[in-house]
C-alpha positions as CSV (number, residue, x, y, z in Angstrom):
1,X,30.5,-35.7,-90.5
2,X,31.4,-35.8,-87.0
3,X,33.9,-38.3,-86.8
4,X,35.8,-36.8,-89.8
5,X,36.0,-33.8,-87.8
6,X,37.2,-35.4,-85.0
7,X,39.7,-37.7,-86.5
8,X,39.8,-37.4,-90.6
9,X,39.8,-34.4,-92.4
10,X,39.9,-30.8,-91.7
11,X,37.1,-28.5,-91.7
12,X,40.2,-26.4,-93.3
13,X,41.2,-29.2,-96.4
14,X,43.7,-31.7,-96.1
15,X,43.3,-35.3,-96.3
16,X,42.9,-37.7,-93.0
17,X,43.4,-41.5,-92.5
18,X,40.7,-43.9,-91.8
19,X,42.7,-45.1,-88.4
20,X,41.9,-41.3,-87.4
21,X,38.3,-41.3,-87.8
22,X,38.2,-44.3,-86.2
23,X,39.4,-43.2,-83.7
24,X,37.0,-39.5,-83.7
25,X,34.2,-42.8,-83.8
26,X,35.2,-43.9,-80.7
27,X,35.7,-40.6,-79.3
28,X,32.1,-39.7,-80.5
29,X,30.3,-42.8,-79.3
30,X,32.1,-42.7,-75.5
31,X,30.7,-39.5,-74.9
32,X,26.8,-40.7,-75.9
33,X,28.0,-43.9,-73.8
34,X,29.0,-42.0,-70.7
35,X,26.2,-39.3,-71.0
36,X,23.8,-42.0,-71.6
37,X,25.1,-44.3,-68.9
38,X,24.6,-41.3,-66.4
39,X,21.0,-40.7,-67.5
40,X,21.5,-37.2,-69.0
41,X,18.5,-36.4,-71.8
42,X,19.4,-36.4,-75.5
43,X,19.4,-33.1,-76.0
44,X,21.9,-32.8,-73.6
45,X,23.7,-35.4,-75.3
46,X,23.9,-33.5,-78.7
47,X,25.1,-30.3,-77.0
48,X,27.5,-31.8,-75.5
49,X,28.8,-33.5,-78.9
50,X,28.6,-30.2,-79.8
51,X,31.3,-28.8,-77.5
52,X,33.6,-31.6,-78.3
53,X,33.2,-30.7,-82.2
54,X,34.5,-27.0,-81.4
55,X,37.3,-27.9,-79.2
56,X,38.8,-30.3,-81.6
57,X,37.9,-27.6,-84.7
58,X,39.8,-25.2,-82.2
59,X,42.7,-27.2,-81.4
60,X,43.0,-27.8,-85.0
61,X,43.3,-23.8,-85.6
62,X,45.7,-23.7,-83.3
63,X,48.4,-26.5,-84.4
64,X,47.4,-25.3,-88.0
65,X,48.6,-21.9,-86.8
66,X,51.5,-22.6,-84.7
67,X,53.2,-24.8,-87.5
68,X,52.8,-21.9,-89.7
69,X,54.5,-19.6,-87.6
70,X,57.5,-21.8,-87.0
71,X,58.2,-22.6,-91.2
């Protein structure tokens, strides 16, 4: 579920494109790369997948909103 959420589809509906959540893969796997590179616990590791989850659900709110606002 996390790379459609990072680079498919919405949490909100809407469709996505495989190039996309590709793309949320990579996204996804450099930050356990990086955090495991740098020694940083698992746990840590999840949370910090967690963070980059909300931001992109967030930034998602906010184009969703913004394009809204403008039609």
């Amino acid at each position: 579920m996390q790379t459609a959420v990072i680079g498919g589809a919405s949490l909100f509906g809407g469709c996505g494109k495989p190039t996309l959540a590709l793309i949320g893969g990579f996204v996804i796997a450099t930050v356990y790369n990086g955090l495991d590179l740098m020694g940083v616990s698992a746990a840590v590791q999840d949370m910090a997948t967690g963070v980059v989850l909300v931001l992109a659900v967030t930034i998602d709110c906010v184009v969703r909103r913004r394009s809204k606002t403008t039609v």
